[in-house]
Phi, psi and omega in degrees: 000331195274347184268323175327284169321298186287354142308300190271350201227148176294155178280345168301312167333331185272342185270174187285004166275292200266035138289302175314339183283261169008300161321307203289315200277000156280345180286323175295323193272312185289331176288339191286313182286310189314328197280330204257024172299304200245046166326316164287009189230296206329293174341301199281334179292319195281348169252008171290316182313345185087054192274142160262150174085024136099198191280347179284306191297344185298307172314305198295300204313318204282334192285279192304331187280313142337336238208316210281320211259340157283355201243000151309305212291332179299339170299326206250017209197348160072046176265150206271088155256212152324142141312323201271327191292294150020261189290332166291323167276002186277306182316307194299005190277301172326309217278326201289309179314285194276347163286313167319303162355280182295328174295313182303303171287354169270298146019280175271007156252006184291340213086002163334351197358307188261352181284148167326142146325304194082336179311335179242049201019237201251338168342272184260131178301105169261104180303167166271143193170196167302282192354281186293343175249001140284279225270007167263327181282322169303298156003277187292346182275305176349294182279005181237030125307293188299284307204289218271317178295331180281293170334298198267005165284311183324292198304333174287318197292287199311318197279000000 
């Protein structure tokens, strides 16, 4: 089965850099379907955090954090693109990672107690809290794991 597989698959896919690569990007798809099951509602959970400017900016946060994560997944799935499509999407895994970072701790530090997370959009009740800001911080060391060991495997590769 294992020849098979390394068949149908790059050979790079085995190491242990792109399983964690792998992982992130099933964890970004699972937060990515939950947000957008309620999508019509994920604006108002993300201005419950105490978003400045309100119910618009709130609508702009969710469209980009939607957007972020979806323009993530080609880097973390090793799909054959562009170069320049490539390093933007490696970026947006950073970008993606730590603005949950910053929505979850701007949140917990509003005093929000009872307001949604938004990590699983409104789908699942996530409180804003330790929880949810460990598991935003693990999110981003994750992805600057992910990032910085592939950036610097890359760079070994070229020379």
């Amino acid at each position: 089965m294992k020849t098979v597989s390394q068949k149908l698959f790059p050979r790079q896919l085995f190491t242990p850099a792109h399983r964690l690569q792998l992982v992130l990007a099933a964890v970004l798809i699972v937060m990515l379907f939950m947000q957008l099951f309620t999508f019509e509602r994920f604006p108002t959970v993300l201005k419950e955090l105490g978003i400045p400017g309100g119910a618009r900016s709130s609508v702009v946060v969710a469209i980009a954090m939607v957007i972020a994560e979806l323009m993530s997944l080609p880097w973390l799935l090793g799909v054959s693109i562009r170069p320049l499509t490539q390093r933007i999407s490696r970026w947006m895994v950073l970008v993606t990672a730590y603005s949950w970072l910053i929505l979850t701790a701007w949140g917990m530090g509003g005093g929000n107690d009872h307001a949604n997370s938004g990590l699983l959009g409104d789908t699942i009740y996530w409180p804003v809290g330790f929880l949810a800001l460990t598991y935003a911080l693990g999110l981003a060391l994750i992805a600057t794991a992910v990032v910085a060991g592939r950036s610097f495997f890359d760079t070994i590769k070229q020379r």
